[in-house]
C-alpha positions as CSV (number, residue, x, y, z in Angstrom):
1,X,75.6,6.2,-5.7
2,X,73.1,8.1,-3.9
3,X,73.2,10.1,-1.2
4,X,71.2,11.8,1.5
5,X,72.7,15.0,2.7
6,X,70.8,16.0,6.2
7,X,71.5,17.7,9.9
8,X,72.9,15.7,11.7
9,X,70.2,14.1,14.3
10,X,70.8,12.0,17.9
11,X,71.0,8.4,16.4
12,X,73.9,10.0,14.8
13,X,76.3,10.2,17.5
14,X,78.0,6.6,17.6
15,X,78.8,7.2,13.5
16,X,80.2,10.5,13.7
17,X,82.0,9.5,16.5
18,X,83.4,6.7,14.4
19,X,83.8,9.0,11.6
20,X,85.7,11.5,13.7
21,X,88.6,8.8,14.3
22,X,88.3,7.6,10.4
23,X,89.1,12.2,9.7
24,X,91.9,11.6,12.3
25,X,93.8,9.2,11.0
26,X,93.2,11.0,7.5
27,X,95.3,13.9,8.6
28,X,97.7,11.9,9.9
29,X,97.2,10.9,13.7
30,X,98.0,7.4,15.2
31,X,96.3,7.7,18.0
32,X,92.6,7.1,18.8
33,X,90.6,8.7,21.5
34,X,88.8,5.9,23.2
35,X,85.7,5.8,21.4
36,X,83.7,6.3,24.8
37,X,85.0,10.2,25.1
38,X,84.7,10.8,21.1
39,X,81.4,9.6,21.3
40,X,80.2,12.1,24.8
41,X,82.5,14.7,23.2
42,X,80.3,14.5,20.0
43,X,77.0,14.7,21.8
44,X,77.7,17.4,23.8
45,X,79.2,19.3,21.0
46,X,76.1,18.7,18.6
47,X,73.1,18.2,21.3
48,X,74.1,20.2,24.4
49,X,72.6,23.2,25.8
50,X,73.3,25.6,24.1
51,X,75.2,23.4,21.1
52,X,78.7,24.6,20.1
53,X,78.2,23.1,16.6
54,X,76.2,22.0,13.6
55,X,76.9,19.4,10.9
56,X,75.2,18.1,8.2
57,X,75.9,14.2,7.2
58,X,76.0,12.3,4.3
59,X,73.7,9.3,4.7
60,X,74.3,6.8,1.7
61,X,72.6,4.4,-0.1
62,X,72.8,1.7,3.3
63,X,72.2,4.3,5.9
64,X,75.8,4.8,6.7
65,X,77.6,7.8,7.4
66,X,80.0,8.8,4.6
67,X,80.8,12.6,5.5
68,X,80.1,15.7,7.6
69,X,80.1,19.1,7.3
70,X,80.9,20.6,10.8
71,X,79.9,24.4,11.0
72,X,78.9,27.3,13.5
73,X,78.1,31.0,13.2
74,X,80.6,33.6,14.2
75,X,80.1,37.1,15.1
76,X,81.3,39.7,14.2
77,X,81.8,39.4,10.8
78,X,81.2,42.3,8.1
79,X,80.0,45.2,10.2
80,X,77.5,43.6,13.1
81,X,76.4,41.0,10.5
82,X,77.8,37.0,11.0
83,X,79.2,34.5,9.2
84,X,78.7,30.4,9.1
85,X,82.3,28.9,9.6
86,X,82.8,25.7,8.4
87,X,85.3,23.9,10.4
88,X,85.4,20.3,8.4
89,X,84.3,18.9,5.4
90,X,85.2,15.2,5.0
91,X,83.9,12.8,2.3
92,X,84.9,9.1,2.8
93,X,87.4,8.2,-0.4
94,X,84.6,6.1,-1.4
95,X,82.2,9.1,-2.5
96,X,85.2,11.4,-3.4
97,X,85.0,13.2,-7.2
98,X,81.2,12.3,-7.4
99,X,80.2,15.9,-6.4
100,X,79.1,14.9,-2.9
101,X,81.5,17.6,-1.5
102,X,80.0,20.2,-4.1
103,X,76.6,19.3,-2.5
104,X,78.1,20.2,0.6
105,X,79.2,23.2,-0.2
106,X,76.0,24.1,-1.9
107,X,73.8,23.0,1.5
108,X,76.3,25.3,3.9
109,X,75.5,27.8,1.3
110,X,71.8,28.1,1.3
111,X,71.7,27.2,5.3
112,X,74.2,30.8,5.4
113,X,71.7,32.2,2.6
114,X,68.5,31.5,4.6
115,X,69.9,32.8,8.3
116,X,68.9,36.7,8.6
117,X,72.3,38.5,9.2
118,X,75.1,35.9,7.7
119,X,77.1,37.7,5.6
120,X,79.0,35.1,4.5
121,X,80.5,31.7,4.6
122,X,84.2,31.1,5.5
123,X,86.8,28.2,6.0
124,X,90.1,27.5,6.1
125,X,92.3,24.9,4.6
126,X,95.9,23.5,5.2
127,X,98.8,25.3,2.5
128,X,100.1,21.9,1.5
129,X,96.6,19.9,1.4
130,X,96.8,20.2,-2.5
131,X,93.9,18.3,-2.8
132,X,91.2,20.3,-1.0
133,X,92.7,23.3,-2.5
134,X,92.1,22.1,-6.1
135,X,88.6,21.0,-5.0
136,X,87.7,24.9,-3.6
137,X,89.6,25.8,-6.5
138,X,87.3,23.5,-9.0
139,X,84.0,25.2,-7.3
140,X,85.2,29.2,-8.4
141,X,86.4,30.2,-4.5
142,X,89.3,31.9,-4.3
143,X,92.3,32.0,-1.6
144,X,92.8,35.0,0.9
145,X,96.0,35.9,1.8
146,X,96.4,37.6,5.2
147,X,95.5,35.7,8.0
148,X,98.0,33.3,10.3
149,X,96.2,30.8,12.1
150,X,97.1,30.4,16.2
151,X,96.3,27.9,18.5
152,X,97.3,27.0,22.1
153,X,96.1,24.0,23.6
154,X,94.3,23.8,27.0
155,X,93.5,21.2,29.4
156,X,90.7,18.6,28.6
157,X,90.1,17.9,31.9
């Protein structure tokens, strides 16, 4: 199957707000946000003033979202430099082990490659997702030890 791999534009918004519930329910949630605030949420996030993120999307062959790469820049990173963090990459099942995610990968790299001052690119994946660590795995990255993760959750309202 082909693919288009692109930024993610406007028209976007309603499918990656539907794809954002399908990457839910992947890791495990049973609830949906009501599609309303996904899709706002999405907008905002990808289109406001400043944005807080970037994606690229995987259009395929009927125009249909089949996967995002969700990233940003964060600074510091080595020195003053920065780094392009890659929050999510999700390939629908359908395009899985066809080297869509490799494409990915590839994109994020060249978008860090071409940005004056990004040192590097850097993600995280769960310990016991086995599969996402044999894929990193498959493309030569290796694991760093070291850091713990920490969240606290704040109000949405």
């Amino acid at each position: 199957m082909t693919v288009t791999i692109r930024p993610a534009e406007m028209r976007d918004v309603l499918a990656l707000a539907e794809l954002i519930e399908e990457i839910e329910r992947f890791y495990g949630s049973t609830e949906a946000q009501p599609l309303d605030e996904r899709r706002a949420q999405t907008e905002e996030a990808l289109f406001g003033s400043p944005p807080m993120v970037f994606a690229l999307v995987v259009e395929d062959e009927t125009g249909d979202l089949a996967g995002l790469a969700a990233y940003s820049f964060l600074w510091p990173a080595a020195g003053s430099s920065h780094s392009l963090f890659l929050k999510e990459l999700y390939v629908r099942d359908t395009l899985r082990r066809q080297g869509v995610g490799a494409r990915l990968m590839d994109e994020l790299r060249a978008l860090a490659a071409a940005r004056p001052g990004c040192s590097r690119v850097e993600w995280m994946t769960d310990r016991d997702n086995a599969d996402a660590r044999s894929f990193y795995k498959s493309l030569g990255f290796a694991e760093f030890d070291g850091k713990i993760v920490y969240r606290v959750e704040t109000s949405t309202t």
